[in-house]
mmCIF entry with sequence, helices, sheets and N, C-alpha, C, O atoms, coordinates in Angstrom:
data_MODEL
# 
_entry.id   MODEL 
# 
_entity.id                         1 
_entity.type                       polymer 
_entity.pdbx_number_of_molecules   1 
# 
_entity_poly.entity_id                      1 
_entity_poly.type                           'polypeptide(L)' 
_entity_poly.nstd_linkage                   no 
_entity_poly.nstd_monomer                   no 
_entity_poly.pdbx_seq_one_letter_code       
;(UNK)(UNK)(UNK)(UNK)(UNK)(UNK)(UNK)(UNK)(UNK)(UNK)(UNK)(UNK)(UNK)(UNK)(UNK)(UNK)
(UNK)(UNK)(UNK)(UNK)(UNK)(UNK)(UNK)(UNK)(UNK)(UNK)(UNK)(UNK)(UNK)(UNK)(UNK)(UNK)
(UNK)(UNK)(UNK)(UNK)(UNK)(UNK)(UNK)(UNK)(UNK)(UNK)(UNK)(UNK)(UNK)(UNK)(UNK)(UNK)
(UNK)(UNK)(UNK)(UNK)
;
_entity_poly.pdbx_seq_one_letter_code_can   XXXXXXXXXXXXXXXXXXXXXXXXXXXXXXXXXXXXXXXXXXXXXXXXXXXX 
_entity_poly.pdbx_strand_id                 A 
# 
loop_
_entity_poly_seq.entity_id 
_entity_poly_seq.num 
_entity_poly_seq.mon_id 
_entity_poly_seq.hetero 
1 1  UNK n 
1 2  UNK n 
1 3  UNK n 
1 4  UNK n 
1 5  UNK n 
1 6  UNK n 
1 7  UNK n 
1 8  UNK n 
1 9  UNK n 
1 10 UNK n 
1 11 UNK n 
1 12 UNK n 
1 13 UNK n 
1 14 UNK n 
1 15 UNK n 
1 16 UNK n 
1 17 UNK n 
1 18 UNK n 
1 19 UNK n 
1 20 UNK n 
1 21 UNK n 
1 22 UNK n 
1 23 UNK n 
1 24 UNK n 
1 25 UNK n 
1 26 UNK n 
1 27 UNK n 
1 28 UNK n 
1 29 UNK n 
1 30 UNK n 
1 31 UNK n 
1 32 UNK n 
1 33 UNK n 
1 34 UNK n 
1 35 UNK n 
1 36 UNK n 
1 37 UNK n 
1 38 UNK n 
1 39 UNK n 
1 40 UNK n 
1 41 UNK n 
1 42 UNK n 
1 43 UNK n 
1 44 UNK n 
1 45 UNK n 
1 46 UNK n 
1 47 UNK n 
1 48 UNK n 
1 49 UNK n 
1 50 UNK n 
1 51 UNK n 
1 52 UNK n 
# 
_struct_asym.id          A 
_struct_asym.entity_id   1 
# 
loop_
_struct_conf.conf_type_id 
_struct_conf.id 
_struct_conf.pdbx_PDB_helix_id 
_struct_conf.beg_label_comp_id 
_struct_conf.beg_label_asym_id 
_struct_conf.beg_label_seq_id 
_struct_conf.pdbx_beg_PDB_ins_code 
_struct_conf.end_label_comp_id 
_struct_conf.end_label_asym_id 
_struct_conf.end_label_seq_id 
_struct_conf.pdbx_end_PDB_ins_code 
_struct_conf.beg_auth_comp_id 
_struct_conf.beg_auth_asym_id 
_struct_conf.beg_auth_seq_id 
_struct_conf.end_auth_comp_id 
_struct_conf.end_auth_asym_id 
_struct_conf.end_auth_seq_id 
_struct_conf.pdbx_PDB_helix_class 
_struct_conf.details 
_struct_conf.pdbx_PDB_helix_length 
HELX_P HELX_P1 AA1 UNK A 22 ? UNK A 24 ? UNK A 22 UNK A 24 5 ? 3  
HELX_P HELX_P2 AA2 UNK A 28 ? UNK A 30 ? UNK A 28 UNK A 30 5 ? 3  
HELX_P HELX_P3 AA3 UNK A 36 ? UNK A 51 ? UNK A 36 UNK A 51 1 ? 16 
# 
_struct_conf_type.id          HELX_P 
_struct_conf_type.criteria    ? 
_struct_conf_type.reference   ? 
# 
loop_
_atom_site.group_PDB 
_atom_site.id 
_atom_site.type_symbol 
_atom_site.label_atom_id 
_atom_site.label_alt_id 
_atom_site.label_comp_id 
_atom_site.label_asym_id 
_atom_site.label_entity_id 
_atom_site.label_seq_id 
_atom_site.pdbx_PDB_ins_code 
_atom_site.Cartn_x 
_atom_site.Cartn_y 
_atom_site.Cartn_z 
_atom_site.occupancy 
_atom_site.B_iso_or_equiv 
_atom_site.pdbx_formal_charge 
_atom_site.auth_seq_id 
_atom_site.auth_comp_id 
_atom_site.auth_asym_id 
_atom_site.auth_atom_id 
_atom_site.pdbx_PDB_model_num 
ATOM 1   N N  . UNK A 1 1  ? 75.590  86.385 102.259 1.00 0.00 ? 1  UNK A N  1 
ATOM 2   C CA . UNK A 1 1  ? 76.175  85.060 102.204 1.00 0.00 ? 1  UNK A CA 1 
ATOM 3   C C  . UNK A 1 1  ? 76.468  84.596 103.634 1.00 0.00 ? 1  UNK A C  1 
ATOM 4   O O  . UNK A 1 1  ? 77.087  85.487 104.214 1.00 0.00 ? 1  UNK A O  1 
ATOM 5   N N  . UNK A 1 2  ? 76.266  83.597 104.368 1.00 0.00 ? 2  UNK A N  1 
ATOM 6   C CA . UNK A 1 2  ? 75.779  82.596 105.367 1.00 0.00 ? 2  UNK A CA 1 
ATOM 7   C C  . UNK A 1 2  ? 78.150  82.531 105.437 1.00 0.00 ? 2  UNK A C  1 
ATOM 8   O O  . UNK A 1 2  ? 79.132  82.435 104.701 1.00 0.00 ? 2  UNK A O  1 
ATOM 9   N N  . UNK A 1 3  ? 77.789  82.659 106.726 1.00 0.00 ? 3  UNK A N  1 
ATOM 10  C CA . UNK A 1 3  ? 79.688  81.941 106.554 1.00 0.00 ? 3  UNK A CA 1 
ATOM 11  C C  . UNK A 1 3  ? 79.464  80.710 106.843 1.00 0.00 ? 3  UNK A C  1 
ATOM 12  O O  . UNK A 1 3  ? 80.367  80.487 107.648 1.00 0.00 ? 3  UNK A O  1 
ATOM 13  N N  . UNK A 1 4  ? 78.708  79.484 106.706 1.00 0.00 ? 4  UNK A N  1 
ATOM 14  C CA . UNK A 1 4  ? 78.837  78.342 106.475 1.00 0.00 ? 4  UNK A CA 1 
ATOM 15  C C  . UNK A 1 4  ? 78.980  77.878 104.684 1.00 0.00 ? 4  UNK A C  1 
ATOM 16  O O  . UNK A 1 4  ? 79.419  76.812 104.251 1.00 0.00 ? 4  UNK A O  1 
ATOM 17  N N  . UNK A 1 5  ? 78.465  79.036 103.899 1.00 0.00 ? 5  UNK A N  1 
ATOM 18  C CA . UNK A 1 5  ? 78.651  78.778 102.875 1.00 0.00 ? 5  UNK A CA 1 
ATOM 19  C C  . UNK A 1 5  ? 79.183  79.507 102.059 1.00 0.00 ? 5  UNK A C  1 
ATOM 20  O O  . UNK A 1 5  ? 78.543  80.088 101.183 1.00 0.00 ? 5  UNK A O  1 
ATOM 21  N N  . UNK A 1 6  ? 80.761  79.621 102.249 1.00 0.00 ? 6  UNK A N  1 
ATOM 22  C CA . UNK A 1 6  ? 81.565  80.729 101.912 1.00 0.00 ? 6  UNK A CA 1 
ATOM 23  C C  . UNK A 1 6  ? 82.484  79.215 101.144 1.00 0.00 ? 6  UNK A C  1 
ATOM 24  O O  . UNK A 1 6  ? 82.313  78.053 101.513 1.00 0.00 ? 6  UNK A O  1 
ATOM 25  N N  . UNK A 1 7  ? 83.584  79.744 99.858  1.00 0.00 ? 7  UNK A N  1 
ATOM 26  C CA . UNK A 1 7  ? 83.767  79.073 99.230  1.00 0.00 ? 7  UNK A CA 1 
ATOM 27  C C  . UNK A 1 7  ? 85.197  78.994 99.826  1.00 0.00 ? 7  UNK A C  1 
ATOM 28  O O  . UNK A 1 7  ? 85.704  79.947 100.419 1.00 0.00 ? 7  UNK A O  1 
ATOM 29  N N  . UNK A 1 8  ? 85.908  77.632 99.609  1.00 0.00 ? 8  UNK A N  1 
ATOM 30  C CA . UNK A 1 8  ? 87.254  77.249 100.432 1.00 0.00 ? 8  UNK A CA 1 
ATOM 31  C C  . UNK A 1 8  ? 88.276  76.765 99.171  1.00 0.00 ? 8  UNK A C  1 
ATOM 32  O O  . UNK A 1 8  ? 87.924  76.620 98.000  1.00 0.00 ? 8  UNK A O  1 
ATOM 33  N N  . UNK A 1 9  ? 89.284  76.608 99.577  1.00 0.00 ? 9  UNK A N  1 
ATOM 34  C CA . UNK A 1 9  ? 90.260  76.319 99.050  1.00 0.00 ? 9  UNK A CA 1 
ATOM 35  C C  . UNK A 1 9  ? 91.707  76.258 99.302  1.00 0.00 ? 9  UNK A C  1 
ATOM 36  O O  . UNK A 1 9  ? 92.184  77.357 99.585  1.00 0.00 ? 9  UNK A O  1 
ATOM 37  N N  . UNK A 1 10 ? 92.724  75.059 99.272  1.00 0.00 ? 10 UNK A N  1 
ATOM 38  C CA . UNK A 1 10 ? 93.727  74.572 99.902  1.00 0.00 ? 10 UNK A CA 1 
ATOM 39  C C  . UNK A 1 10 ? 94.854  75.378 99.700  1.00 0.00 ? 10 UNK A C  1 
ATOM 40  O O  . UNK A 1 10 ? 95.383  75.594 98.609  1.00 0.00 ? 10 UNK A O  1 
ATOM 41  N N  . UNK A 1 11 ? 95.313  75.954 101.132 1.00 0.00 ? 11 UNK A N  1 
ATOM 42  C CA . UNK A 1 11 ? 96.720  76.435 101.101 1.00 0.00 ? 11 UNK A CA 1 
ATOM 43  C C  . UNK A 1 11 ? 97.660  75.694 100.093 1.00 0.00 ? 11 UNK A C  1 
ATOM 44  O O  . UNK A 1 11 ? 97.622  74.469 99.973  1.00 0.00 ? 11 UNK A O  1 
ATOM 45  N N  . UNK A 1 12 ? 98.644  76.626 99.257  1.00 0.00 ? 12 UNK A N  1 
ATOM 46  C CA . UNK A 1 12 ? 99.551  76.261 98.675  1.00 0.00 ? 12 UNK A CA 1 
ATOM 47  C C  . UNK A 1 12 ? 100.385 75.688 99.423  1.00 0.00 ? 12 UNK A C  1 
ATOM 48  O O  . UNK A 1 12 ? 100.623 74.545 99.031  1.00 0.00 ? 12 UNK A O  1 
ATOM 49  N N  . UNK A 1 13 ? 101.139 76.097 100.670 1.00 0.00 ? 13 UNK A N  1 
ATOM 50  C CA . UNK A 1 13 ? 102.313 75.766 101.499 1.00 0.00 ? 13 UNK A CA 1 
ATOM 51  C C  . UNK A 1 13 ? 101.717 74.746 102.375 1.00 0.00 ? 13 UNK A C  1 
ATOM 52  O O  . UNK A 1 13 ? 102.273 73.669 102.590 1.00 0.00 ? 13 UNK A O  1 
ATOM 53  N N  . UNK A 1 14 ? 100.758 75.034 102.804 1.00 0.00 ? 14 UNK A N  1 
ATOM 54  C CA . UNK A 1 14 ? 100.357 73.987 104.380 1.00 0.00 ? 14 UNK A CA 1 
ATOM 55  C C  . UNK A 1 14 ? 99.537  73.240 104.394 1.00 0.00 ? 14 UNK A C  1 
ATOM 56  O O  . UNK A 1 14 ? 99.303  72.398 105.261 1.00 0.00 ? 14 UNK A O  1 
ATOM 57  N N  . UNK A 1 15 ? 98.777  73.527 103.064 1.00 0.00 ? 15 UNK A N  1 
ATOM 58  C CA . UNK A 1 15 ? 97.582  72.212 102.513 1.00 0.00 ? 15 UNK A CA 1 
ATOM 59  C C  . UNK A 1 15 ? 96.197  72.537 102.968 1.00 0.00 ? 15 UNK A C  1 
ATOM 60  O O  . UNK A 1 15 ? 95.231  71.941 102.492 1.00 0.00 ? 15 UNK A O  1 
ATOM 61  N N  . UNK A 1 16 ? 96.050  73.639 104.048 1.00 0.00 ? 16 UNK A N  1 
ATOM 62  C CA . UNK A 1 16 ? 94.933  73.331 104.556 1.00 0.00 ? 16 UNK A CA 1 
ATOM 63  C C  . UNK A 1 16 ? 94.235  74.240 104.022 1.00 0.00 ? 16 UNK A C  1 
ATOM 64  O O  . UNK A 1 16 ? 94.768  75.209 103.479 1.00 0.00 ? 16 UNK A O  1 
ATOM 65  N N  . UNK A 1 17 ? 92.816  74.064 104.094 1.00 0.00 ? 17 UNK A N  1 
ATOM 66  C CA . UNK A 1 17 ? 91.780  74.591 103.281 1.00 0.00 ? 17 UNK A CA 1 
ATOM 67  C C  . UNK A 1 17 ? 91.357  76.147 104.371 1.00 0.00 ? 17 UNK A C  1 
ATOM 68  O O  . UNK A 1 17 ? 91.177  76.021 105.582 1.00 0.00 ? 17 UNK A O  1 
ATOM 69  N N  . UNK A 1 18 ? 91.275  77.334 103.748 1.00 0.00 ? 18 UNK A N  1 
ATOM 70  C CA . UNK A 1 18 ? 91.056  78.339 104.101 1.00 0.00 ? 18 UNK A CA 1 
ATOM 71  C C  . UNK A 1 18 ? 89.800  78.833 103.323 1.00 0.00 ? 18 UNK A C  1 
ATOM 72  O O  . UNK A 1 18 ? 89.664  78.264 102.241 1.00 0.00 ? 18 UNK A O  1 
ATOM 73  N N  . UNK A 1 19 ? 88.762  79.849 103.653 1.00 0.00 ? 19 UNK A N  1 
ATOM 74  C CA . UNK A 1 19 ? 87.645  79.996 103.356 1.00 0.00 ? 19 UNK A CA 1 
ATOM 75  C C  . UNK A 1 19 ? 87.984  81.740 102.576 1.00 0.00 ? 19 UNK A C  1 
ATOM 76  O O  . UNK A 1 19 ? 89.070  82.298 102.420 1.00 0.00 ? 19 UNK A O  1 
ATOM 77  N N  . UNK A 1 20 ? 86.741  82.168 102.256 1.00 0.00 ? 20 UNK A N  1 
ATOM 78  C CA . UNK A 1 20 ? 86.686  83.542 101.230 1.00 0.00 ? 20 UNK A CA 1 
ATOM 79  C C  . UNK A 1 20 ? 86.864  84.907 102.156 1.00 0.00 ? 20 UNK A C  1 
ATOM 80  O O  . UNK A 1 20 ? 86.781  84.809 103.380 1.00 0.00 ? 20 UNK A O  1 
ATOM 81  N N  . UNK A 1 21 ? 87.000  85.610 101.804 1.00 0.00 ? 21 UNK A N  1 
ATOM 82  C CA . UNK A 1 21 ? 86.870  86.265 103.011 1.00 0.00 ? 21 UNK A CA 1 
ATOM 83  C C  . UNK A 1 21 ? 86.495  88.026 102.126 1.00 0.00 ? 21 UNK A C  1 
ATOM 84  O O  . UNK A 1 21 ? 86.695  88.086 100.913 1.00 0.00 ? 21 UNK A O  1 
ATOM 85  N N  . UNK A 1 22 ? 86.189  88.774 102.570 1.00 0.00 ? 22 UNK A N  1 
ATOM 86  C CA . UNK A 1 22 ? 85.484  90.239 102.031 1.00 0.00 ? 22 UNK A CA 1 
ATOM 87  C C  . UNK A 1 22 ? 86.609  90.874 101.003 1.00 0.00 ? 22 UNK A C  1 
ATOM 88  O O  . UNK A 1 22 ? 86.340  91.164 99.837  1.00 0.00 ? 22 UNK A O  1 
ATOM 89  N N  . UNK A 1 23 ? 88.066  91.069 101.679 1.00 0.00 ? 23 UNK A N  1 
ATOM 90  C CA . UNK A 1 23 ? 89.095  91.808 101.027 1.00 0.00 ? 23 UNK A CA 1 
ATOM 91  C C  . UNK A 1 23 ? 89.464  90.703 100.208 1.00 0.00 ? 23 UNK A C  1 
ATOM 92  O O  . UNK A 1 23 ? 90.693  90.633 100.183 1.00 0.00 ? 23 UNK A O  1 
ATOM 93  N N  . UNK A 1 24 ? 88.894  89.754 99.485  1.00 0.00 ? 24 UNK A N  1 
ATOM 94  C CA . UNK A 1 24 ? 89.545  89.003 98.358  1.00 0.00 ? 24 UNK A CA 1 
ATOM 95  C C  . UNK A 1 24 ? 88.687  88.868 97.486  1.00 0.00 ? 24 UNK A C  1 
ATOM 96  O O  . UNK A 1 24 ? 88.703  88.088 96.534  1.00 0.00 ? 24 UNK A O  1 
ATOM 97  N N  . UNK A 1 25 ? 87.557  89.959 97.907  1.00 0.00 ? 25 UNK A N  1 
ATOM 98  C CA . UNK A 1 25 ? 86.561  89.634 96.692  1.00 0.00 ? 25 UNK A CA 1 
ATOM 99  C C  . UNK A 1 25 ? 86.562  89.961 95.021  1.00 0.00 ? 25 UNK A C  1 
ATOM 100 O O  . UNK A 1 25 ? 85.669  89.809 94.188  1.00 0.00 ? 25 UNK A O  1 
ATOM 101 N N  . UNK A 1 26 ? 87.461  90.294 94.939  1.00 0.00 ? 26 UNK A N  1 
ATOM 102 C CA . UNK A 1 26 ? 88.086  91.162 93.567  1.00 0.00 ? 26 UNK A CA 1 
ATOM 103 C C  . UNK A 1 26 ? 89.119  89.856 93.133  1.00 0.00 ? 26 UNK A C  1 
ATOM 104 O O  . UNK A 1 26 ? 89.134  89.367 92.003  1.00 0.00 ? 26 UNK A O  1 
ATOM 105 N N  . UNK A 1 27 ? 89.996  89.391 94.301  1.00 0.00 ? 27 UNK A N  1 
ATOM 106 C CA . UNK A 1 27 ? 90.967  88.907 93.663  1.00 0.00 ? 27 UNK A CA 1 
ATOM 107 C C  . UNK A 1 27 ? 91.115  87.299 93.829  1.00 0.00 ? 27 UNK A C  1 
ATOM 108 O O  . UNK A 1 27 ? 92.142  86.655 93.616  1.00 0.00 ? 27 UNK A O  1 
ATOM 109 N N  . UNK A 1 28 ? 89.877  86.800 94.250  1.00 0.00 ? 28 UNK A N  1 
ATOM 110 C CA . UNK A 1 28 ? 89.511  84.893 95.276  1.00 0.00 ? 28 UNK A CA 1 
ATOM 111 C C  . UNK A 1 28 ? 90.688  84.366 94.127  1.00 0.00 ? 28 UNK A C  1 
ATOM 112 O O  . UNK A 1 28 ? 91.767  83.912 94.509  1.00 0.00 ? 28 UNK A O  1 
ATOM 113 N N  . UNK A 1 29 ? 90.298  84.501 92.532  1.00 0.00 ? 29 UNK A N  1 
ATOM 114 C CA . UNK A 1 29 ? 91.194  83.485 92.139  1.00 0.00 ? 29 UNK A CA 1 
ATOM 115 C C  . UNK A 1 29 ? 92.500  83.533 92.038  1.00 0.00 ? 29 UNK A C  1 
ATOM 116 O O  . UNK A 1 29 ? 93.087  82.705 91.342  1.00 0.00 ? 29 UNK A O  1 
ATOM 117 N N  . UNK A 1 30 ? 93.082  84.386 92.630  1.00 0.00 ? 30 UNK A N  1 
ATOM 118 C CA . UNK A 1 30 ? 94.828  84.914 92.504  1.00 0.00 ? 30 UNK A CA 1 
ATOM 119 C C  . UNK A 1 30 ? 94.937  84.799 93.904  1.00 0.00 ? 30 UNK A C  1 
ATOM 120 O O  . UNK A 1 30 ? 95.987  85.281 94.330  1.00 0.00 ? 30 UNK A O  1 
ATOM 121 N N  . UNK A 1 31 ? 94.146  84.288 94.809  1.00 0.00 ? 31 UNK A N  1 
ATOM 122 C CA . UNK A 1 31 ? 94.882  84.292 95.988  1.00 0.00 ? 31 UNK A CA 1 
ATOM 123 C C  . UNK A 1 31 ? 94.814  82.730 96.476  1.00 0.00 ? 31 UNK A C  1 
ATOM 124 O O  . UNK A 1 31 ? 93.833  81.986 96.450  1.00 0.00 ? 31 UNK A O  1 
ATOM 125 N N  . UNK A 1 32 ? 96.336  82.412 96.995  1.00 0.00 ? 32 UNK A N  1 
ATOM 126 C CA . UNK A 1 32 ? 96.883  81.254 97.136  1.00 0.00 ? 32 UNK A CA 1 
ATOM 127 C C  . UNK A 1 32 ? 97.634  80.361 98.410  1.00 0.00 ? 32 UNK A C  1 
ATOM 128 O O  . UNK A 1 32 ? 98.150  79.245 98.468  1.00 0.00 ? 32 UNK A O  1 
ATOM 129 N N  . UNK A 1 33 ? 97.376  81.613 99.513  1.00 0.00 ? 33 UNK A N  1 
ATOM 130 C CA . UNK A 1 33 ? 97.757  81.395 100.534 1.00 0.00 ? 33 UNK A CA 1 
ATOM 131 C C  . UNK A 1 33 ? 97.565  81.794 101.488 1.00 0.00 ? 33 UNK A C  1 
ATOM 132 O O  . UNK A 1 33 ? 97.659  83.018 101.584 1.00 0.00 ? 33 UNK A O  1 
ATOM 133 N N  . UNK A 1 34 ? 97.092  80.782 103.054 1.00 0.00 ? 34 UNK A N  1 
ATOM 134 C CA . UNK A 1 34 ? 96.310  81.417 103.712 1.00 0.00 ? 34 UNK A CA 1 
ATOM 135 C C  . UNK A 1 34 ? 95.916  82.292 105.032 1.00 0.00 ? 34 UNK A C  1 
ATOM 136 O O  . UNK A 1 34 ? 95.047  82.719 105.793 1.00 0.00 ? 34 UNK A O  1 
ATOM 137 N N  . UNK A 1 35 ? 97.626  82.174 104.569 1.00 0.00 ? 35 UNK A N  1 
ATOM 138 C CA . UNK A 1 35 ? 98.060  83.680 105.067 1.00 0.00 ? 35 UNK A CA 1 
ATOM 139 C C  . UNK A 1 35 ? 99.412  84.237 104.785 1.00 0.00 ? 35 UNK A C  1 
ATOM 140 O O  . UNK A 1 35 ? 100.183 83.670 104.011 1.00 0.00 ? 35 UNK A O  1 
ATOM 141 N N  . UNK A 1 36 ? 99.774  85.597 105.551 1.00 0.00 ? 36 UNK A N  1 
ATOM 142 C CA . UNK A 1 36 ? 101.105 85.671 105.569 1.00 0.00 ? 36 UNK A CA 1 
ATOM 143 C C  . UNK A 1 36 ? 102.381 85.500 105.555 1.00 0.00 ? 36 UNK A C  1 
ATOM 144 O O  . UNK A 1 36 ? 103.228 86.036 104.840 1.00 0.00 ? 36 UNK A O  1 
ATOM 145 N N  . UNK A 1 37 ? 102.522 84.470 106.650 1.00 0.00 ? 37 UNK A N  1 
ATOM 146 C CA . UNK A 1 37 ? 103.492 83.192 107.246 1.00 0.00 ? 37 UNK A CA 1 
ATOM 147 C C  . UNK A 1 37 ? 103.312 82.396 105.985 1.00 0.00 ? 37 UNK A C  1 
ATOM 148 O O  . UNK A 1 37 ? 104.411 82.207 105.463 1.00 0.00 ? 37 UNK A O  1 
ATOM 149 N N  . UNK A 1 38 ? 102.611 82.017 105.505 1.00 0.00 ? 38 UNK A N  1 
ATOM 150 C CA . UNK A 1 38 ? 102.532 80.675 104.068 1.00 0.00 ? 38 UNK A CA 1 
ATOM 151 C C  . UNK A 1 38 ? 103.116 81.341 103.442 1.00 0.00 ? 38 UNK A C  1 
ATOM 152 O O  . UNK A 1 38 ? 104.273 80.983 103.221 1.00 0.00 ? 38 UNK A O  1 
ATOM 153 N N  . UNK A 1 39 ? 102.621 82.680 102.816 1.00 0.00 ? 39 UNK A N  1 
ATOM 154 C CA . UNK A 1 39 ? 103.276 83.340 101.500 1.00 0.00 ? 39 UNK A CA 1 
ATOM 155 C C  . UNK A 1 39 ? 104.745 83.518 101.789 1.00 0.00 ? 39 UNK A C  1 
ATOM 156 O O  . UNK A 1 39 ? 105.527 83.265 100.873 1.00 0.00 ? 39 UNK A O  1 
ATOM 157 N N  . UNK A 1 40 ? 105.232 83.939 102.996 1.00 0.00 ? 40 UNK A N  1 
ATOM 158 C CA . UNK A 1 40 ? 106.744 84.179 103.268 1.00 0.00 ? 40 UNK A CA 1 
ATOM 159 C C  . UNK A 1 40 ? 107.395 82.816 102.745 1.00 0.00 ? 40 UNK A C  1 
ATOM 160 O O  . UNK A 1 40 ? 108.322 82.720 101.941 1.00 0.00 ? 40 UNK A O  1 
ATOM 161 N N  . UNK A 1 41 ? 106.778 81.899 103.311 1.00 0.00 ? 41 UNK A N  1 
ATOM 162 C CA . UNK A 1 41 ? 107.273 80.437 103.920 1.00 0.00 ? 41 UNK A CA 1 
ATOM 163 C C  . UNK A 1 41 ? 107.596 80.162 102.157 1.00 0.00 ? 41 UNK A C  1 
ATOM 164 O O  . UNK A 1 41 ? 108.678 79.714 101.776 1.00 0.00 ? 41 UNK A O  1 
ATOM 165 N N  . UNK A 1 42 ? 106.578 80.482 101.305 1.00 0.00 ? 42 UNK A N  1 
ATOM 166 C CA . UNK A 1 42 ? 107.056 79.879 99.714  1.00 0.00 ? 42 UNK A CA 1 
ATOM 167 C C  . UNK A 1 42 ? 108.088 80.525 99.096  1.00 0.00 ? 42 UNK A C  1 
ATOM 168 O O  . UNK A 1 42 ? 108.870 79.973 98.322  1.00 0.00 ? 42 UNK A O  1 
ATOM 169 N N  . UNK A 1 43 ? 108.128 82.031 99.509  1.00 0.00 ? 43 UNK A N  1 
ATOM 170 C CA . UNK A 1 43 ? 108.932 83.114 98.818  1.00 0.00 ? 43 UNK A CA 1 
ATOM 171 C C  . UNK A 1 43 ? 110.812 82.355 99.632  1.00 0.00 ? 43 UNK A C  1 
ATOM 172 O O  . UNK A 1 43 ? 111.901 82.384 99.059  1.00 0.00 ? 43 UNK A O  1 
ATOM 173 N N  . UNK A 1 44 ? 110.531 81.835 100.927 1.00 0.00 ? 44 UNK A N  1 
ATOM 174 C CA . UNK A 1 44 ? 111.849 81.193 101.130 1.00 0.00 ? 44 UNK A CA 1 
ATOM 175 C C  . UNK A 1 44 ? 112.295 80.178 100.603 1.00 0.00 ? 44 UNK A C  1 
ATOM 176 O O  . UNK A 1 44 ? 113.480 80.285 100.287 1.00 0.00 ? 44 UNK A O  1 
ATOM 177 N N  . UNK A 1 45 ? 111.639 78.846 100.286 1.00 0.00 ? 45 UNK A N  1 
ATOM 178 C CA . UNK A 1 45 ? 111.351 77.905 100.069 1.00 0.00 ? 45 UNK A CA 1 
ATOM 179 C C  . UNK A 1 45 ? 111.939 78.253 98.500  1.00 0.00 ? 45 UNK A C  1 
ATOM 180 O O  . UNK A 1 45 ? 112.894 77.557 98.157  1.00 0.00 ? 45 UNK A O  1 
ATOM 181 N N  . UNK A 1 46 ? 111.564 79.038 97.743  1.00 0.00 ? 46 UNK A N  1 
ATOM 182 C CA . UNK A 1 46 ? 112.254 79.548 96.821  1.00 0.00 ? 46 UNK A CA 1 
ATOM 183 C C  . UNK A 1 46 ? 113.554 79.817 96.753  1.00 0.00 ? 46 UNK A C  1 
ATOM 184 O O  . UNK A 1 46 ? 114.370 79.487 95.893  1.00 0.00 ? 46 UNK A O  1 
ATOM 185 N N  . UNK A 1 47 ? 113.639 80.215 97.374  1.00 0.00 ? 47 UNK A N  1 
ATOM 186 C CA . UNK A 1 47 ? 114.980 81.063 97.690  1.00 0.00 ? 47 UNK A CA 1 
ATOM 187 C C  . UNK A 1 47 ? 115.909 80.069 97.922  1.00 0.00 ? 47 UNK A C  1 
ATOM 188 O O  . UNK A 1 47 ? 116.959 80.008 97.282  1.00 0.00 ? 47 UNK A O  1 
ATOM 189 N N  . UNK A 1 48 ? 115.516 79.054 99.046  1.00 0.00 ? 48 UNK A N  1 
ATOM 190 C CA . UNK A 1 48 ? 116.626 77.860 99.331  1.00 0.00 ? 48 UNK A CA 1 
ATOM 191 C C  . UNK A 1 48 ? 116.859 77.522 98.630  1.00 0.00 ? 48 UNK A C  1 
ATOM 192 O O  . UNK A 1 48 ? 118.041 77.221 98.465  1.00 0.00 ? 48 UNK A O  1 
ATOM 193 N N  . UNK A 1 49 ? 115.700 77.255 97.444  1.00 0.00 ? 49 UNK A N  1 
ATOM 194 C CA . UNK A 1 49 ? 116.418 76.219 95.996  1.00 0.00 ? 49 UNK A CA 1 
ATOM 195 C C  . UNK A 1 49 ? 117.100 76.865 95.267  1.00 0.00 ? 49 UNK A C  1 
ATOM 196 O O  . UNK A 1 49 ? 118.105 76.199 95.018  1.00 0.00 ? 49 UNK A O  1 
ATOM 197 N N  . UNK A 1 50 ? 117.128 77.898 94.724  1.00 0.00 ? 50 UNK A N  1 
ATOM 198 C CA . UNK A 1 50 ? 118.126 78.765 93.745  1.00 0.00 ? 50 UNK A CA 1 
ATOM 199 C C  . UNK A 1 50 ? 119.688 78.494 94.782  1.00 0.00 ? 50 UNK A C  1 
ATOM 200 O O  . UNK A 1 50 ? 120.677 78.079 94.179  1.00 0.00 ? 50 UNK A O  1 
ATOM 201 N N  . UNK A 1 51 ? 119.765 78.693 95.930  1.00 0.00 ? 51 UNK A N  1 
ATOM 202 C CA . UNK A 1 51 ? 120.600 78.348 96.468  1.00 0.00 ? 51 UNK A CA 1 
ATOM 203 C C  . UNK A 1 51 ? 121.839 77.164 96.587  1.00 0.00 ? 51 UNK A C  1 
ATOM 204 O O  . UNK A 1 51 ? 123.069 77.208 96.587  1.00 0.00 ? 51 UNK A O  1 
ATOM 205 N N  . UNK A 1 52 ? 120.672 75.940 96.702  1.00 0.00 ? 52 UNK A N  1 
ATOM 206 C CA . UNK A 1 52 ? 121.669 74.830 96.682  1.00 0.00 ? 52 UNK A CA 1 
ATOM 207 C C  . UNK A 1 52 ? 121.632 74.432 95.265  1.00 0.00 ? 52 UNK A C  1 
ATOM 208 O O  . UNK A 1 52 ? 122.348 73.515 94.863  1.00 0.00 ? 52 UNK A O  1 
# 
């Protein structure tokens, strides 16, 4: 597969579109963020709201 034609899809947290990558090949449709920092960023973002 050509990495111009690798399949994309929009960060949950930051909107922006991130591409497929080898270690998600098992799991492309359960993964939602496009990276680390995003996934933290929602797991807080969570957190604030139970809060106030």
């Amino acid at each position: 597969m050509k990495k111009t034609n690798l399949p994309t899809k929009p960060c949950s947290v930051c909107l922006k579109s991130f591409s497929w990558r080898k270690k998600w090949k098992r799991c492309w449709q359960d993964v939602k963020y496009c990276s680390e920092r995003c996934r933290r960023a929602k797991t807080n973002q969570k957190h604030r709201e139970k809060v106030d």
